[in-house]
PALUM-430879 format. One line per 4 residues: number of its first residue (from 1); their letters; for each residue x, y, z of C-alpha. Coordinates in nm, 3 decimals, decimal comma, m for minus. Example, Ala and Ser with C-alpha at 12.3 -4.5 7.8 and 13.67 -1.06 7.14 Angstrom:
1	as	1,230 m0,450 0,780  1,367 m0,106 0,714
This chain:
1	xxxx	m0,323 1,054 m2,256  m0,461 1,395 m2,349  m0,827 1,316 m2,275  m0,719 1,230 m1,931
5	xxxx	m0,511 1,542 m1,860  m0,761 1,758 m2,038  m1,052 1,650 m1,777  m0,759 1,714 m1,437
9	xxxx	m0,736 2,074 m1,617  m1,083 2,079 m1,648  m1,152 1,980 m1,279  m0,862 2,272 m1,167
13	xxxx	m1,055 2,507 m1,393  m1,356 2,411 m1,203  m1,144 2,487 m0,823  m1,056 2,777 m1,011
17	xxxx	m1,397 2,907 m1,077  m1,519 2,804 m0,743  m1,278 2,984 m0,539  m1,326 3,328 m0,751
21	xxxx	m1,686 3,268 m0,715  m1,619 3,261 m0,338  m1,368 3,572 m0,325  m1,634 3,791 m0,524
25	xxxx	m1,931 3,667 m0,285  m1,685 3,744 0,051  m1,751 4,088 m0,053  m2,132 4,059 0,003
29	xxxx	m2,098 3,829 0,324  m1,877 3,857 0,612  m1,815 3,481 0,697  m1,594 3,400 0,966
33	xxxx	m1,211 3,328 0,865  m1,168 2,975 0,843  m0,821 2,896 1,117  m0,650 2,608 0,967
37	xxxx	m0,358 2,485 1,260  m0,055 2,316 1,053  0,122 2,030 1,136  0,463 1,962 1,014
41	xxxx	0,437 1,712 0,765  0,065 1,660 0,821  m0,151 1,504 0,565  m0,436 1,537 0,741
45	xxxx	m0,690 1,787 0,620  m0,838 2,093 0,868  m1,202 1,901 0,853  m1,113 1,582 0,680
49	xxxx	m1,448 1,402 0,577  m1,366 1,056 0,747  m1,232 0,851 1,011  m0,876 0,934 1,122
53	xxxx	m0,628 0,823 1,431  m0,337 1,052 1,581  m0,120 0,923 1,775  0,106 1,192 1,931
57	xxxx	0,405 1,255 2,088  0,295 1,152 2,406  0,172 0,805 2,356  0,420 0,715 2,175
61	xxxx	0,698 0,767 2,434  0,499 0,612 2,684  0,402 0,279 2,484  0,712 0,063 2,546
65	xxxx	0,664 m0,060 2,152  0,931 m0,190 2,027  0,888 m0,101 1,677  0,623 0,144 1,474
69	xxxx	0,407 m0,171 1,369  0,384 m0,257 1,786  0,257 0,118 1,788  m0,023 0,062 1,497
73	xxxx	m0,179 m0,237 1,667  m0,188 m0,075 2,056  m0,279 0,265 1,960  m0,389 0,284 1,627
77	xxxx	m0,620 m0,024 1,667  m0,488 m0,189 1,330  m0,455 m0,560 1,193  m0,151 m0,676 1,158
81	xxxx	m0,004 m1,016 0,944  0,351 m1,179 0,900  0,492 m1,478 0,773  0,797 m1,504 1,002
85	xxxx	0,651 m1,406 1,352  0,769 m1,061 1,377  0,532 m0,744 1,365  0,815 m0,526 1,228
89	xxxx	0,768 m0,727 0,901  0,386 m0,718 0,973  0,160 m0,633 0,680  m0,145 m0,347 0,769
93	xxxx	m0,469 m0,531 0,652  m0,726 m0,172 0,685  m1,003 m0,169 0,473  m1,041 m0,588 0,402
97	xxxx	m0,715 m0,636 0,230  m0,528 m0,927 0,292  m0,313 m1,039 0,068  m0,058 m0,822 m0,100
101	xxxx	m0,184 m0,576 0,187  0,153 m0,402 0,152  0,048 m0,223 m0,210  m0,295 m0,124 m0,083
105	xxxx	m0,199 0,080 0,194  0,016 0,393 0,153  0,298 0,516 0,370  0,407 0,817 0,397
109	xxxx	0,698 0,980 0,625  0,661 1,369 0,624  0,380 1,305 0,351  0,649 1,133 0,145
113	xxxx	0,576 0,790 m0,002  0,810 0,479 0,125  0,607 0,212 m0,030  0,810 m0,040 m0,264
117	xxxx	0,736 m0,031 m0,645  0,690 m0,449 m0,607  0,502 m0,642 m0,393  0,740 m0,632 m0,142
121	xxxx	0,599 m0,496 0,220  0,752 m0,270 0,442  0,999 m0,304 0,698  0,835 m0,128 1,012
125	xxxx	1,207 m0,087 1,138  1,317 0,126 0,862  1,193 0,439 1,011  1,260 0,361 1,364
129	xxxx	1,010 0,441 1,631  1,322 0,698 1,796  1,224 0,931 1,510  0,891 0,948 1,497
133	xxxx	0,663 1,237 1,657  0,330 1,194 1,545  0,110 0,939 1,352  m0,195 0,989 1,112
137	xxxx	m0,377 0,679 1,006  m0,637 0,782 0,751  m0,871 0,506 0,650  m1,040 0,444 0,299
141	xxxx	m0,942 0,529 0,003  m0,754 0,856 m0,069  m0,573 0,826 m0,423  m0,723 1,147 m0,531
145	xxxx	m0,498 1,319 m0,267  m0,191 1,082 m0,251  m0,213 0,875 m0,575  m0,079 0,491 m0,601
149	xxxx	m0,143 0,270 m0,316  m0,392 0,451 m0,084  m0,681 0,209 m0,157  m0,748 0,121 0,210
153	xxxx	m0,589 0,397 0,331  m0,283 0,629 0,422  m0,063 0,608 0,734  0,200 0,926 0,753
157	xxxx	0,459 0,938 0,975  0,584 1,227 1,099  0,981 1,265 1,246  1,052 1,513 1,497
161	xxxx	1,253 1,831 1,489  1,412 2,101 1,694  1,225 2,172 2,040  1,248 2,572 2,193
165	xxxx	1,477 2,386 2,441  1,801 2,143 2,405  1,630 1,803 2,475  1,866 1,450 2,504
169	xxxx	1,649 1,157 2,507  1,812 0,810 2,620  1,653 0,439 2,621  1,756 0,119 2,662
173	xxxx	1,548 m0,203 2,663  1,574 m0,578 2,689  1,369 m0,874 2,683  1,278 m1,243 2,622
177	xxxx	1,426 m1,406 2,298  1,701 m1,200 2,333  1,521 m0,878 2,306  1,793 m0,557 2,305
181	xxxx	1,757 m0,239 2,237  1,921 0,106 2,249  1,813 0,437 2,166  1,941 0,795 2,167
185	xxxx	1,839 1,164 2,038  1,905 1,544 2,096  1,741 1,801 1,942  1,771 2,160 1,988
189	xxxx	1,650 2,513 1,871  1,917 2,817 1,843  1,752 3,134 1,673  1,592 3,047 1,361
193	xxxx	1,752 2,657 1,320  1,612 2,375 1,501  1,767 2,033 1,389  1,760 1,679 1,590
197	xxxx	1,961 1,379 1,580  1,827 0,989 1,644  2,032 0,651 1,659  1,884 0,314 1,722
201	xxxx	2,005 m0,033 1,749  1,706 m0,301 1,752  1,807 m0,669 1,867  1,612 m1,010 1,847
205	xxxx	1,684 m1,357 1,826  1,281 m1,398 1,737  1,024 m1,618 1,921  1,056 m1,863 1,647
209	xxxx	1,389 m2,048 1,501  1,558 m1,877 1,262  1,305 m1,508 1,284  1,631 m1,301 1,429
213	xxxx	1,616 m0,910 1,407  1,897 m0,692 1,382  1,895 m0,282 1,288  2,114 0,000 1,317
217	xxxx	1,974 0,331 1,216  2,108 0,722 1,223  1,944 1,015 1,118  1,967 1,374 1,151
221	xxxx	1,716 1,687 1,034  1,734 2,033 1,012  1,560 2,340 0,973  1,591 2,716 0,932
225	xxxx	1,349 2,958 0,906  1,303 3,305 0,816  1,066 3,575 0,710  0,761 3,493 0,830
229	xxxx	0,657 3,205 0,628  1,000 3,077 0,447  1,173 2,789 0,548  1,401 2,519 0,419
233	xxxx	1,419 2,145 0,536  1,695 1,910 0,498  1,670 1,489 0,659  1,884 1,225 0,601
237	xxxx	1,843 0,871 0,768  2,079 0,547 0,738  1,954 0,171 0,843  2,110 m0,138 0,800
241	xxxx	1,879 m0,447 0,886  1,916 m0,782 0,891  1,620 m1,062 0,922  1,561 m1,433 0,906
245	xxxx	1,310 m1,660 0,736  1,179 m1,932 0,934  0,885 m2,039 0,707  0,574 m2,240 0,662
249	xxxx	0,451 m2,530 0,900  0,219 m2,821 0,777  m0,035 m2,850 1,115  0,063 m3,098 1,267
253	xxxx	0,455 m2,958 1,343  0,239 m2,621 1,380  0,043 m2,770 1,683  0,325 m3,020 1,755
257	xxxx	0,577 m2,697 1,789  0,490 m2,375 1,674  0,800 m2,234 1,727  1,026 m2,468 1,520
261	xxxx	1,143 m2,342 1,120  1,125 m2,593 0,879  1,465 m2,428 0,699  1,602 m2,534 1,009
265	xxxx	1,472 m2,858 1,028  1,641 m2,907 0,704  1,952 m2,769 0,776  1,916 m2,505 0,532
269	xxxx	1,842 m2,222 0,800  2,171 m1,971 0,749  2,047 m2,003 0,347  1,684 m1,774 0,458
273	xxxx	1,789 m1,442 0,532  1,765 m1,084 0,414  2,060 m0,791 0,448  1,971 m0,471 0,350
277	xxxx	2,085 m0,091 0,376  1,880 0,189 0,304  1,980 0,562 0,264  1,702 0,867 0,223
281	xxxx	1,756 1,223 0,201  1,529 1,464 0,205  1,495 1,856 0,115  1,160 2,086 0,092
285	xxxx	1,183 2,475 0,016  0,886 2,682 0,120  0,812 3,023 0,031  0,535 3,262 0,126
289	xxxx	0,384 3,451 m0,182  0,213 3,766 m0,075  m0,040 3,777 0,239  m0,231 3,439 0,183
293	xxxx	m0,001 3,215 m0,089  0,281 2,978 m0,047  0,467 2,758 m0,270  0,641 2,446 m0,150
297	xxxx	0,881 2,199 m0,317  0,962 1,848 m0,162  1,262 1,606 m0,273  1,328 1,278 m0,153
301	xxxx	1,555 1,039 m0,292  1,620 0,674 m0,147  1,814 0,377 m0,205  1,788 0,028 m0,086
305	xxxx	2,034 m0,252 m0,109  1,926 m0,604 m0,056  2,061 m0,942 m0,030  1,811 m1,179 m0,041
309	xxxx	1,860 m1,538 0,016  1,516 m1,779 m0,014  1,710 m2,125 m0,022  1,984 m2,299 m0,177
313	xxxx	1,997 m2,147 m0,583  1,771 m1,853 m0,493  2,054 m1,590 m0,387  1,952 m1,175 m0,556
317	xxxx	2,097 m0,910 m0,469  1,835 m0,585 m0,514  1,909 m0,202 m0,574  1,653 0,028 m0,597
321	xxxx	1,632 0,403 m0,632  1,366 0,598 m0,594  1,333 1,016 m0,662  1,062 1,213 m0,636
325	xxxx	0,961 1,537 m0,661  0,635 1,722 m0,619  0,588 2,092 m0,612  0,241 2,242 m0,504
329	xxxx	0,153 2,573 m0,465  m0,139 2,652 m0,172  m0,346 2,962 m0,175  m0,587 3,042 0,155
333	xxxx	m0,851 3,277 0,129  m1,115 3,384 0,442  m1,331 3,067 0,425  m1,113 2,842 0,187
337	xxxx	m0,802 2,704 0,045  m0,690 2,553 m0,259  m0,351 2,372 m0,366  m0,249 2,261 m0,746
341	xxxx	0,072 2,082 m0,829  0,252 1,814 m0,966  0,426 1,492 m0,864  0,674 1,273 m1,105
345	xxxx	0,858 0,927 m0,909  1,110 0,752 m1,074  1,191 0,417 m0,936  1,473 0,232 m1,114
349	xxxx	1,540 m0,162 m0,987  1,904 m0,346 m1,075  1,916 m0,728 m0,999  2,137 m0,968 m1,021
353	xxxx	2,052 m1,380 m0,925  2,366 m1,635 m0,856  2,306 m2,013 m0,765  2,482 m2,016 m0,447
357	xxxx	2,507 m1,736 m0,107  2,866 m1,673 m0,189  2,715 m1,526 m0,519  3,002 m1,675 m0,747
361	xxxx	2,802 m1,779 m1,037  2,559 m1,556 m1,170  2,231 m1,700 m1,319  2,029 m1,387 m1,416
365	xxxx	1,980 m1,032 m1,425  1,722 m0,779 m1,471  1,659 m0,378 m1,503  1,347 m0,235 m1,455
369	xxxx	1,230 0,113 m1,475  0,923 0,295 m1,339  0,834 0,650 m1,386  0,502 0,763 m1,257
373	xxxx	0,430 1,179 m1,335  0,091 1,324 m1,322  m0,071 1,660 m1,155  m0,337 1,718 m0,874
377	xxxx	m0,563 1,965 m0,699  m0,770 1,952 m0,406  m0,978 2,263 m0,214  m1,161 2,307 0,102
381	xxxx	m1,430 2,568 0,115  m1,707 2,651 0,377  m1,976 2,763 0,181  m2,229 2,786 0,486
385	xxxx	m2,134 2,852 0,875  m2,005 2,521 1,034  m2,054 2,310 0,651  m1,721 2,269 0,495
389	xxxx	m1,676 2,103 0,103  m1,357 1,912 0,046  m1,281 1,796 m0,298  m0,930 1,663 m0,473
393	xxxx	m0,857 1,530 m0,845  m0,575 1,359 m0,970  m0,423 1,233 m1,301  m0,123 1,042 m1,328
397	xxxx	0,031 0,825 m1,623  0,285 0,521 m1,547  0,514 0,386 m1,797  0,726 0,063 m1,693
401	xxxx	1,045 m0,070 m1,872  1,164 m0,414 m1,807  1,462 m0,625 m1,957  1,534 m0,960 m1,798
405	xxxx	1,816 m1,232 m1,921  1,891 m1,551 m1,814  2,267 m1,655 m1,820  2,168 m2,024 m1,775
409	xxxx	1,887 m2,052 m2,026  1,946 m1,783 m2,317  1,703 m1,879 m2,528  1,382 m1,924 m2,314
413	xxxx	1,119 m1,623 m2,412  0,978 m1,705 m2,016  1,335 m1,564 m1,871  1,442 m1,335 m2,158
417	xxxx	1,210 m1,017 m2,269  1,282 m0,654 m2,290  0,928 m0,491 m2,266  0,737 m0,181 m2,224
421	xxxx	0,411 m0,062 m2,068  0,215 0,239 m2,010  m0,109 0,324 m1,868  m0,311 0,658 m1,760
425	xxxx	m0,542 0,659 m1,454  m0,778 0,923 m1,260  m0,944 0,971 m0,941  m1,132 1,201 m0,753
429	xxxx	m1,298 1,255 m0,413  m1,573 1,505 m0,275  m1,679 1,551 0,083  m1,858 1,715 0,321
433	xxxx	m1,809 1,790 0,680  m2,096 1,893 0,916  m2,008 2,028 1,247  m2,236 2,146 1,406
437	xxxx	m2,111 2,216 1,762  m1,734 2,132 1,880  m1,873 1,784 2,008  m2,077 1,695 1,756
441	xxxx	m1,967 1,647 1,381  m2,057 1,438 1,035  m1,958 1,353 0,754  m2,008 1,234 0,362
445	xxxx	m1,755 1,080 0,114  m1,710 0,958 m0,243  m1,384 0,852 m0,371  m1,330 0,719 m0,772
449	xxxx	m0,965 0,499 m0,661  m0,737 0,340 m0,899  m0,415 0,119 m0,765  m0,107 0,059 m1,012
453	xxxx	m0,016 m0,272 m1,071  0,319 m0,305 m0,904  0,611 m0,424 m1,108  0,650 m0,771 m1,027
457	xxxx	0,246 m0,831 m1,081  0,340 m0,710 m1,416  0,663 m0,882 m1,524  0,892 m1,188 m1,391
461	xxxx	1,179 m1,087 m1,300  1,297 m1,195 m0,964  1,324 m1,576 m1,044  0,975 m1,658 m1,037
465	xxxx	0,844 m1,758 m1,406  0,520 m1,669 m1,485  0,315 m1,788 m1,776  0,316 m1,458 m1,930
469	xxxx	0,663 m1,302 m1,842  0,518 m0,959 m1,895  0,165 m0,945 m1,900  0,100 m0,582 m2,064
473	xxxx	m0,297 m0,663 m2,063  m0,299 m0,605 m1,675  m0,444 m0,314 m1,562  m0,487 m0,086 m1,267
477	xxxx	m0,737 m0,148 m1,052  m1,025 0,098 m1,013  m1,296 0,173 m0,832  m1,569 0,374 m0,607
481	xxxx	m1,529 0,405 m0,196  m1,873 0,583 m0,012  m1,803 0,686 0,324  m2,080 0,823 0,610
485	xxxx	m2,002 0,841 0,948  m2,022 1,091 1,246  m1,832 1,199 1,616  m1,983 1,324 1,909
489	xxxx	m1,717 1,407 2,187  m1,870 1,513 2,521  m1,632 1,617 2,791  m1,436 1,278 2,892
493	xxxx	m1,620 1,061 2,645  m1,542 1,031 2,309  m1,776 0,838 2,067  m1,724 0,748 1,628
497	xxxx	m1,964 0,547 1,426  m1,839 0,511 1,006  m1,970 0,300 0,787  m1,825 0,241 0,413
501	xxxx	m1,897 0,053 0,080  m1,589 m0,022 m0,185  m1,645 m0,160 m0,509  m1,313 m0,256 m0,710
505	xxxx	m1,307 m0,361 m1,104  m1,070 m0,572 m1,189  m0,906 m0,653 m0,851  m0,556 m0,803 m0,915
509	xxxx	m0,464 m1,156 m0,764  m0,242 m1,454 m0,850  m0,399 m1,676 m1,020  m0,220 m1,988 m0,942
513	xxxx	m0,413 m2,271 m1,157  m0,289 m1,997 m1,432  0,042 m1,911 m1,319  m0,023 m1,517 m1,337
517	xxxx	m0,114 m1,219 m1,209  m0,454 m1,088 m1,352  m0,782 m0,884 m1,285  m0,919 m1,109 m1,116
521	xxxx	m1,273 m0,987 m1,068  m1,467 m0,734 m0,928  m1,521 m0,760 m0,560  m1,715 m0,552 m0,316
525	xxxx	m1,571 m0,480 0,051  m1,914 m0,355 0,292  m1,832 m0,256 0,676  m1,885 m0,029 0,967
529	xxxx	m1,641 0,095 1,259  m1,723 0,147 1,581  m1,479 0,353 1,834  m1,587 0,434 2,206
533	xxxx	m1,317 0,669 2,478  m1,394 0,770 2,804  m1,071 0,981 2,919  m0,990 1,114 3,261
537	xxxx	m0,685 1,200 3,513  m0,710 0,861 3,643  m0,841 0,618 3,396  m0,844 0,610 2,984
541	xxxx	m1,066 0,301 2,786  m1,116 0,259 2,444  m1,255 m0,006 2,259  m1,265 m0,038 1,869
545	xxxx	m1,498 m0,285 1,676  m1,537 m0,316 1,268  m1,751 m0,580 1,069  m1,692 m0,626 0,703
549	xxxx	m1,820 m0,822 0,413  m1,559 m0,884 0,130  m1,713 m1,040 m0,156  m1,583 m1,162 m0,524
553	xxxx	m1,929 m0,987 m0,706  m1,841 m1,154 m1,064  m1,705 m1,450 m1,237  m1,675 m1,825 m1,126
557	xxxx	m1,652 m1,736 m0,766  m1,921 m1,497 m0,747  m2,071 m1,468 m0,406  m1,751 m1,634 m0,253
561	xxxx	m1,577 m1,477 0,029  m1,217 m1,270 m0,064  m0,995 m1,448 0,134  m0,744 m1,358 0,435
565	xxxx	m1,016 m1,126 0,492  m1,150 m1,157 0,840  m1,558 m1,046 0,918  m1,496 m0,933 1,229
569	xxxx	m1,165 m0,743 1,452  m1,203 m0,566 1,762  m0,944 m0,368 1,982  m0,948 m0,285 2,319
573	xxxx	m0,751 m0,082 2,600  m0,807 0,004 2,954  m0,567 0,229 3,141  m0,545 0,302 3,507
577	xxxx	m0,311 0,570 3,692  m0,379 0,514 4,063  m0,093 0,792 4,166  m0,005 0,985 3,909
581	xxxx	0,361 0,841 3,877  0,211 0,455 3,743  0,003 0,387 3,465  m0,095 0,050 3,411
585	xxxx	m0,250 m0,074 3,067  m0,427 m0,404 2,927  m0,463 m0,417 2,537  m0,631 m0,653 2,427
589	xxxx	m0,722 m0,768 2,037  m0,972 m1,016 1,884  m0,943 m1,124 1,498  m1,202 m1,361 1,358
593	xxxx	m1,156 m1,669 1,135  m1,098 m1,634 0,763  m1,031 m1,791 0,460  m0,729 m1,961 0,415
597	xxxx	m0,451 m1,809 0,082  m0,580 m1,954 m0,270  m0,908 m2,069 m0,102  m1,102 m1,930 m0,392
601	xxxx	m1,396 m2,170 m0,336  m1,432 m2,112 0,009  m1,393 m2,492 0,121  m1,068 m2,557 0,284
605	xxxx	m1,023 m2,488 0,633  m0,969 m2,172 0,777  m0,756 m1,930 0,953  m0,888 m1,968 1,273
609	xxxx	m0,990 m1,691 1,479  m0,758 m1,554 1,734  m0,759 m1,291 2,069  m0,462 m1,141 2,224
613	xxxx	m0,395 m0,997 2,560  m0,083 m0,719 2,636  0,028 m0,589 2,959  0,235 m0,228 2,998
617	xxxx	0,301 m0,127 3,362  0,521 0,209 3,387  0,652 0,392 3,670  0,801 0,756 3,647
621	xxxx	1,042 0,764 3,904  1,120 1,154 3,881  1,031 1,427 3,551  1,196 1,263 3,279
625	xxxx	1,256 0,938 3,389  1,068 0,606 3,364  1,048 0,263 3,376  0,861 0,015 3,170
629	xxxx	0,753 m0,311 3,181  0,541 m0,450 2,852  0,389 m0,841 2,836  0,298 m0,894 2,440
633	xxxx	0,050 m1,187 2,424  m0,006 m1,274 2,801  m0,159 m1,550 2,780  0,013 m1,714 2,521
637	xxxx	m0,192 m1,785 2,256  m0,115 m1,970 1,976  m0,252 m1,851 1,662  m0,153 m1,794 1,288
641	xxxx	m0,215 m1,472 1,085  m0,136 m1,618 0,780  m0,238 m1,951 0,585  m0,157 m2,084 0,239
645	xxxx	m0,275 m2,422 0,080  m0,276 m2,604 0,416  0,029 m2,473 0,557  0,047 m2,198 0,898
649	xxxx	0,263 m1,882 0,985  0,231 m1,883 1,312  0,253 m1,592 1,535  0,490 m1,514 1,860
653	xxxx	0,392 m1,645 2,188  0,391 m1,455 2,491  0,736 m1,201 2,520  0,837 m0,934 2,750
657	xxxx	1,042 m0,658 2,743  1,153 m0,442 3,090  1,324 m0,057 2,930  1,460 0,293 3,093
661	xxxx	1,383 0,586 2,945  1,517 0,953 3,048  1,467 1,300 2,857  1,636 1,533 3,022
């Protein structure tokens, strides 16, 4: 642990030394003051050295998405995969990750992490699309700036607050497949508070059998500010969610009926469900210090209680907590800025297992603990007119604690242990931005990654026996990530061109002729990104393309393909507003074929490739009120996002939705 922690001191010693460097040398050259514009609750740097997508205010209330995953794949131009149908269960696959996408890509709400401690993915209706004012989507790796999880990438979500005036939004939706949905918020600014208020209520019986939907969600935020840089920030948020499990098809009920559940075939359907409540809170204190410093300390603190029920005998009810806490201080200078903090998470887990739903007789339990502390800089300096250096470090050290006992089976070592683990892992990035002109800019990356083994990679403990019921010889995953890519933005037309190499050692996947988790191998992800926008009063097009090549590099599958890991995605949209009150909007996305789940040797059939066509016509019939009608999947098309061993997910056929909205 110390040689670790003594090279992250070294590296701040380094920012340190660089940024007193660059005070005494501002007194030989005048450079111009570097103007940094902040964002509430942005994560995105000033001149971030890569490809990024915002998606404001604007878009978002005009999209007619139902949910924040509807928003990634329409405007974001994202990948998204489920297992029951639904996008708002959807896994992100950025960056060539495919299974277990979920732990590879890092969310963030107001730059504070949501992602599970297990393998479990996120629900996209947690944080309800009512809330949300902004999204960042910042692709590759960034675990020197965010730690755990941001291997392909970060996406940050960012809730609104007070506006100057008293605003009262009100929606209301419905749809096919018994599509409902209600929405209301008011937010207001009275001398130095601003604070805004959001409920939702999100209906669906699903396209498929058994895939129904059901959330209720509050949450409220406040602010108050004073001084001239001193504020304090308070959020809470409550959801209560409810989702079914229709499962896996064999093909031929997948082309006979892609819409059937086999739980339901078997009369089993009311025993695959989930229930679960979440409550967060929120609180971050910042303080000027002097003319240029500023010290700011963010606590969260969430809890999550889940039912879930995966067929008769396999009935767990799940509590997790999570706190963190991570204090930074920032210091800007004419031509630079530096931060330095810390950041400690503790996640603790509390499960109980009974053989039947009406959880009479309990079978198991479990306790697991995770805390995760470590400390981080990162600076941004412009050491030459319209050059600017970016550079972060970070060291963190996780210990888990698990205990599990069987009340069925006492004395079986595979469902009884009470085990320990700890491990230390660094990264690091360095960039540089070129911009020469405001259209024209480029940039150059190099990330060293690491990604945590999450818990239930590690130990069994949720009913599922592995081989090795805690395997303490897994590691984190580590790695390099190059990025090189530039931007030129002339007047309406808007053009991006990245390319990017990832090598990972030790890439964790379930082994299943093993029964484990392990390092797998080493595998190397290759691709380049294409964006093109042409933007005007009248029309707005965009079209998004990306290749990659992800490759095991060593062992017995060497040269094989990874697999749920399409070559090729592409995402399109063309807008139209023929009188400035209608806007009408085709989406339009194209996934190629990949290797099936477990297809290791690359010779079972696969995933087959897959386009899909949207429709969004609104009308605004006077300031502040609109109409919407959205089409997902026009045409119709059946296709699968997922495939294990032989056996499909398959994906909604066409929906529609008709919605109201009026801010007044």
């Amino acid at each position: 642990m110390i040689r670790p922690l003594t090279i992250c001191c070294a590296h701040g010693l380094v920012w340190l030394a660089v940024v007193a460097q660059v005070r005494a040398e501002e007194e030989q050259e005048q450079l111009p003051e570097m103007v940094v514009q902040g964002v509430r609750g942005s994560v995105l740097p000033a001149h971030f050295a890569g490809s990024a997508t915002v998606i404001d205010s604007e878009k978002i209330s005009n999209s007619g998405a139902r949910s924040v995953a509807d928003l990634l794949v329409s405007e974001g131009n994202l990948v998204l995969s489920s297992t029951s149908g639904n996008t708002s269960d959807g896994q992100v696959q950025l960056r060539g990750f495919g299974e277990n996408a979920a732990s590879r890509v890092l969310v963030l709400v107001d730059g504070q992490t949501i992602n599970r401690p297990d393998m479990a993915g996120i629900s996209w209706l947690e944080v309800p699309l009512s809330r949300i004012e902004r999204v960042e989507i910042l692709r590759g790796s960034q675990t020197a700036r965010f730690g755990d999880n941001a291997v392909g990438g970060v996406i940050n979500l960012i809730t609104k607050t007070g506006s100057e005036k008293p605003v009262t939004t009100v929606e209301a939706a419905g749809g096919s497949d018994g599509y409902f949905l209600t929405r209301a918020g008011y937010s207001q600014k009275i001398g130095d508070q601003d604070f805004s208020v959001d409920l939702e209520r999100n209906l669906s019986d699903g396209w498929r059998q058994n895939s129904a939907t059901e959330l209720e969600s509050a949450s409220a935020r406040w602010r108050k500010t004073w001084a001239k840089r001193d504020e304090l920030r308070l959020g809470f948020g409550w959801t209560d969610e409810y989702g079914e499990f229709p499962g896996p098809l064999s093909k031929s009920r997948y082309l006979a009926d892609p819409r059937q559940s086999i739980y339901t075939l078997a009369g089993q359907g009311d025993e695959y469900f989930s229930e679960q409540t979440t409550w967060r809170g929120d609180a971050t204190l910042v303080l000027g210090v002097g003319d240029h410093g500023s010290v700011k300390v963010p606590v969260t603190w969430s809890r999550r209680d889940q039912s879930w029920n995966f067929g008769p005998g396999s009935h767990t009810d799940n509590l997790l907590d999570a706190y963190t806490i991570a204090p930074e201080f920032r210091y800007e200078g004419r031509n630079w800025s530096a931060t330095m903090g810390g950041n400690y998470r503790r996640d603790t887990l509390d499960l109980q297992q009974y053989a039947e739903i009406a959880r009479i007789h309990r079978t198991a339990e479990a306790a697991l603990d995770r805390d995760v502390y470590g400390v981080f800089t990162n600076f941004e300096w412009e050491p030459w007119k319209k050059w600017h250096l970016t550079g972060a470090a970070r060291f963190e050290r996780a210990e888990v604690d698990a205990q599990a006992r069987s009340l069925v089976d006492p004395d079986s070592s595979a469902l009884n242990f009470a085990r320990s683990n700890a491990e230390s892992n660094s990264g690091f990035q360095i960039g540089m931005k070129w911009e020469p002109t405001a259209a024209w800019s480029a940039w150059l990356r190099y990330d060293r990654l690491y990604r945590l083994p999450s818990t239930d990679e590690i130990a069994s403990y949720q009913g599922y026996p592995l081989t090795v019921p805690f395997n303490d010889q897994l590691h984190a995953e580590r790695g390099h990530n190059v990025e090189l890519g530039a931007e030129y933005a002339p007047g309406a037309w808007s053009f991006r061109l990245n390319g990017f190499a990832q090598w990972l050692e030790g890439e964790i996947a379930y082994d299943y002729l093993r029964n484990l988790n392990v390092n797998f191998s080493n595998t190397q992800r290759i691709g380049i990104e294409g964006d093109i926008g042409y933007r005007t009063s009248m029309w707005e097009a965009k079209l998004h393309a990306g290749w990659l090549d992800a490759t095991f590099t060593d062992g017995a599958y060497a040269g094989n393909n990874v697999y749920l890991v399409p070559h090729v995605d592409a995402t399109a949209l063309l807008a139209c507003h023929p009188v400035k009150e209608l806007t009408l909007q085709g989406e339009y996305q194209y996934v190629s074929s990949a290797f099936e789940g477990n297809d290791f040797q690359n010779t079972a059939e696969k995933l087959p490739s897959h386009g899909v066509a949207n429709l969004l016509i609104r009308y605004e019939f006077k300031p502040g009120l609109s109409g919407y009608l959205r089409v997902n999947n026009l045409l119709d098309e059946r296709y699968a996002t997922v495939k294990y061993s032989g056996v499909w997910y398959p994906a909604a056929g066409r929906q529609f939705q008709l919605g109201l909205r009026r801010e007044v």
